[in-house]
C-alpha positions in Angstrom: -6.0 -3.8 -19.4 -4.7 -1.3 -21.8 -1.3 0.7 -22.1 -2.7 3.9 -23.6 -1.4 7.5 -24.9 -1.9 10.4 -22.4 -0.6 13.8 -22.9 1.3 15.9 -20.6 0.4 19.3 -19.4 2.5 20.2 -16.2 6.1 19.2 -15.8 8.2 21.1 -13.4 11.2 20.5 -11.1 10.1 21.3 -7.7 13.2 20.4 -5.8 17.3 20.2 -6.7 16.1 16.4 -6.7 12.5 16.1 -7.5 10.1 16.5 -10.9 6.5 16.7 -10.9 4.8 15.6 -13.9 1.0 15.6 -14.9 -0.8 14.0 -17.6 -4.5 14.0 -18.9 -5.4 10.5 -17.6 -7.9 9.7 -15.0 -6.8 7.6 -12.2 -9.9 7.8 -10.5 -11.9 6.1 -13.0 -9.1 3.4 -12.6 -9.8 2.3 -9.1 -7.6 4.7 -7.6 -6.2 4.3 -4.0 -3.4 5.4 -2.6 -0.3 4.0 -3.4 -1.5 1.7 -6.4 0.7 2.6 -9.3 0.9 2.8 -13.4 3.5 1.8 -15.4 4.5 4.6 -17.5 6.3 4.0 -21.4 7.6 6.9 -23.6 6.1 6.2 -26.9 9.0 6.0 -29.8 11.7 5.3 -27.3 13.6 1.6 -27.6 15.8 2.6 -25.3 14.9 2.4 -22.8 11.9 -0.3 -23.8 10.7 -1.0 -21.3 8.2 0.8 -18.7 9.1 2.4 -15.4 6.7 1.9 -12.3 5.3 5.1 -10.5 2.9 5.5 -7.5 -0.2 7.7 -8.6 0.8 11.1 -6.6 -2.4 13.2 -6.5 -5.6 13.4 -8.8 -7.4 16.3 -9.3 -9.4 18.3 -12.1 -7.3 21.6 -13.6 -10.9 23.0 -15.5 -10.1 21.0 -18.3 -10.7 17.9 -17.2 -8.9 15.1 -15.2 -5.0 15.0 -14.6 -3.3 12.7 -12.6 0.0 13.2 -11.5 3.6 11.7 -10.3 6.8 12.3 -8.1 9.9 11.3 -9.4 13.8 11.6 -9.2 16.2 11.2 -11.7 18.5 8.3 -11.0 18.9 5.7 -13.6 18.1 6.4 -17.7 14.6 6.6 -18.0 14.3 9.1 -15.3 16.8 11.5 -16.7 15.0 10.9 -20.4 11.5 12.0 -18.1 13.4 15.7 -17.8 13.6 16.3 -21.1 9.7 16.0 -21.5 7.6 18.6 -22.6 3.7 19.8 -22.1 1.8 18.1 -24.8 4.4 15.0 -25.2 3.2 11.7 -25.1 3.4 9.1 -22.5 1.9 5.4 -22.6 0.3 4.7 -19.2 -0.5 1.1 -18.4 -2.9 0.4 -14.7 -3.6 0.9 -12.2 -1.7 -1.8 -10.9 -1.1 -3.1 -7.3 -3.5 -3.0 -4.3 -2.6 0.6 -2.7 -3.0 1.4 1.3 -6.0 -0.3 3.4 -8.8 2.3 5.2 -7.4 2.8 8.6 -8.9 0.7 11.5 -12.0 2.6 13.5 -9.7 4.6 16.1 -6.3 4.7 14.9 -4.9 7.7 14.2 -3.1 7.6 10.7 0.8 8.1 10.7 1.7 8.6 7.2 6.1 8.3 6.9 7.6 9.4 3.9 11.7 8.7 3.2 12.7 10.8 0.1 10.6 10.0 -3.4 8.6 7.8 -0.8 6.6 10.5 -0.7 5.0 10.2 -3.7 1.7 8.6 -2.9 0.5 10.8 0.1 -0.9 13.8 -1.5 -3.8 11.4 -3.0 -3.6 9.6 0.7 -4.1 13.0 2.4 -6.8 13.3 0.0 -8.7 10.0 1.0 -8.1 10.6 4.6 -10.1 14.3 4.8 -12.7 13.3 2.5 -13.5 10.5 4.8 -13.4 10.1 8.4 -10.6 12.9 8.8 -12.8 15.6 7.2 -13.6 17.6 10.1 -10.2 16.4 12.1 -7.4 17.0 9.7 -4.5 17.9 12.4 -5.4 13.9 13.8 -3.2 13.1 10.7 0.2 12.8 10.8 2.6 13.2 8.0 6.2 12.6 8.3 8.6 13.8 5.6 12.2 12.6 5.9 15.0 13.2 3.8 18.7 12.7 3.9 18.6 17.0 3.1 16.4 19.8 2.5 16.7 19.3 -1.4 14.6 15.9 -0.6 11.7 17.3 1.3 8.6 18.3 -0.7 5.0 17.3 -0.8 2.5 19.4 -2.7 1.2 23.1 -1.5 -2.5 22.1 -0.8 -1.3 19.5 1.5 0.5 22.0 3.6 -2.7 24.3 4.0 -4.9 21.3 4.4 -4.7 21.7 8.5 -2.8 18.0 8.7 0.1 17.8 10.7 3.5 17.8 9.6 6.6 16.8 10.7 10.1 17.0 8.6 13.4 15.4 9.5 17.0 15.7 7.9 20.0 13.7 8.5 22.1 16.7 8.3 19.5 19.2 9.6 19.1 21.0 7.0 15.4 21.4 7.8 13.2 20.4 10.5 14.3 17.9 12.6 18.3 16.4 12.4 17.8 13.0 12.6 16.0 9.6 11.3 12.3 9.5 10.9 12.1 6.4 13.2 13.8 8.8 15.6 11.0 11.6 15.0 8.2 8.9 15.4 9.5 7.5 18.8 9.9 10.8 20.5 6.1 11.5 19.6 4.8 7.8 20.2 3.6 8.4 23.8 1.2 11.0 23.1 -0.1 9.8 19.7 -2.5 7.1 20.9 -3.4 4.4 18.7 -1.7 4.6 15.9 -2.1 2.9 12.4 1.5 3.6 10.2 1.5 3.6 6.5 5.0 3.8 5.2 6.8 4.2 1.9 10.5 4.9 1.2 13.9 2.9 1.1 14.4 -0.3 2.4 16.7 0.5 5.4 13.7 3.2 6.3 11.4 0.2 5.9 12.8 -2.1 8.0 13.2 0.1 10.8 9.9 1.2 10.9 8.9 -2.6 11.1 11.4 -3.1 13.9 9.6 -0.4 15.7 6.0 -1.4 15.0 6.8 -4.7 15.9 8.3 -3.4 19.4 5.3 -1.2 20.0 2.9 -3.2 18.6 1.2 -0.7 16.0 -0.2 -1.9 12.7 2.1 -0.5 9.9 1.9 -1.0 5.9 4.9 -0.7 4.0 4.7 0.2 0.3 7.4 -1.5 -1.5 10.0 0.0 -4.1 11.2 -3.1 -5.7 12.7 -2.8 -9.2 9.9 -3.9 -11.9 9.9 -4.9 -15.2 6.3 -5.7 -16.1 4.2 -4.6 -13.3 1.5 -7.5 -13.5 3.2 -10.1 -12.1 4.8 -12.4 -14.8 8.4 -11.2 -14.9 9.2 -12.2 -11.1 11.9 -9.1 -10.8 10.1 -7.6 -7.7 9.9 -10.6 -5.4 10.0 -9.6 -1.4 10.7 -12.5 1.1 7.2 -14.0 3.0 8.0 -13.2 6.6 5.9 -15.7 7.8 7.0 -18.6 5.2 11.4 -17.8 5.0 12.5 -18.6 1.5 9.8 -17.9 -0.1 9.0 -14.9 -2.1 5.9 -12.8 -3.1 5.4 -10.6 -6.1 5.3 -7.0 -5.0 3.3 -5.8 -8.2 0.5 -8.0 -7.9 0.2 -9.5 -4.1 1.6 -5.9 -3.0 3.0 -2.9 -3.2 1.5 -2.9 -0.1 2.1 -5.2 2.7 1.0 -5.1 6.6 5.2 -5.4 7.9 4.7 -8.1 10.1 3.9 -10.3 6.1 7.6 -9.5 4.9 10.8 -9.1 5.4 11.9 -6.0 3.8 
């Protein structure tokens, strides 16, 4: 696999706390799935050197030609260098990487629960969903967005319209719902049926959700955010614990991102 140059043509902040960025490189021809990710460089930089990991966000074709796209929040150095990026900069894109979210099992109902930047890889997932068995059932899909305030909530416009349904939670009730998103879940449990979770978002939000499925016995795939340095599995710096085997770890980049929650301990 290559790292190679793509250039950027859309980079916007779309929250206090949020960037969108989209480059001429096609995921699809990649093996794209939701929640596989690239590691993305910035050519002529040494510091930082090394390459940041982001989950693919959405894929789509602007008239041009392919773009593929990403979520991200400034936090640590390379993120706030991503801000000063411009359209028709350069990026080096290496992937995809990782083994992205499973189909969901013939009659589950697919409960899709984002915690902040976790929300990153469900455009592309809403995608998958209504171009397969969801096409002419789009409401059956449930997407929770959670954030600690309003400033954390977004997912992109065409998702709204799509006809899935959409639930949004706060801590401090900024919008939607005041609460937790395990909260949110639980109160709709009872009448969603069979349910099939697919999760992505900070650990505490992780590990509750796994408590829960565990209690109610739903199927539920966390997609990990563990700090990476190479994102193909030789620099061991995103190890999560094997539930099943205590003390011993598993490389999140190339056994993961994606893990059922009964495999780890988050």
């Amino acid at each position: 696999m290559q790292r190679v140059k793509a250039t950027i043509v859309e980079h916007e902040r779309v929250q206090p706390a949020m960037w969108r960025m989209a480059f001429r490189w096609d995921a699809r021809a990649r093996g794209l799935r939701a929640a596989r990710f690239l590691m993305l460089g910035f050519p002529g930089k040494t510091d930082p050197l090394l390459p940041r990991p982001f989950s693919i966000s959405d894929v789509r074709d602007d008239g041009d030609g392919v773009v593929s796209e990403i979520l991200y929040k400034p936090m640590g150095k390379a993120t706030q260098l991503m801000t000063d990026l411009r359209v028709g900069d350069a990026v080096s894109v290496l992937g995809l990487l990782g083994n992205g979210f499973p189909d969901p099992a013939p009659g589950k109902r697919p409960v899709l629960l984002a915690g902040g930047i976790g929300n990153a890889p469900f455009a592309h997932h809403v995608r998958e969903l209504l171009d397969g068995p969801f096409r002419e059932r789009p409401s059956d899909v449930v997407l929770f967005l959670a954030g600690r305030t309003a400033s954390e909530i977004w997912i992109q416009p065409w998702v709204r319209a799509s006809g899935i349904t959409i639930v949004e939670t706060t801590d401090d009730g900024t919008r939607g719902e005041k609460g937790r998103i395990t909260e949110a879940l639980a109160r709709r449990l009872p009448s969603l049926g069979a349910i099939e979770g697919f999760a992505c978002g900070p650990t505490p939000m992780l590990r509750a959700l796994k408590a829960m499925a565990v209690e109610h016995g739903f199927p539920c795939h966390l997609s990990t955010e563990e700090l990476m340095a190479c994102g193909y599995g030789v620099c061991n710096a995103c190890v999560v614990e094997d539930a099943n085997r205590p003390g011993t770890w598993i490389k999140s980049c190339h056994e993961g991102p994606v893990f059922e929650c009964r495999e780890i301990i988050p």
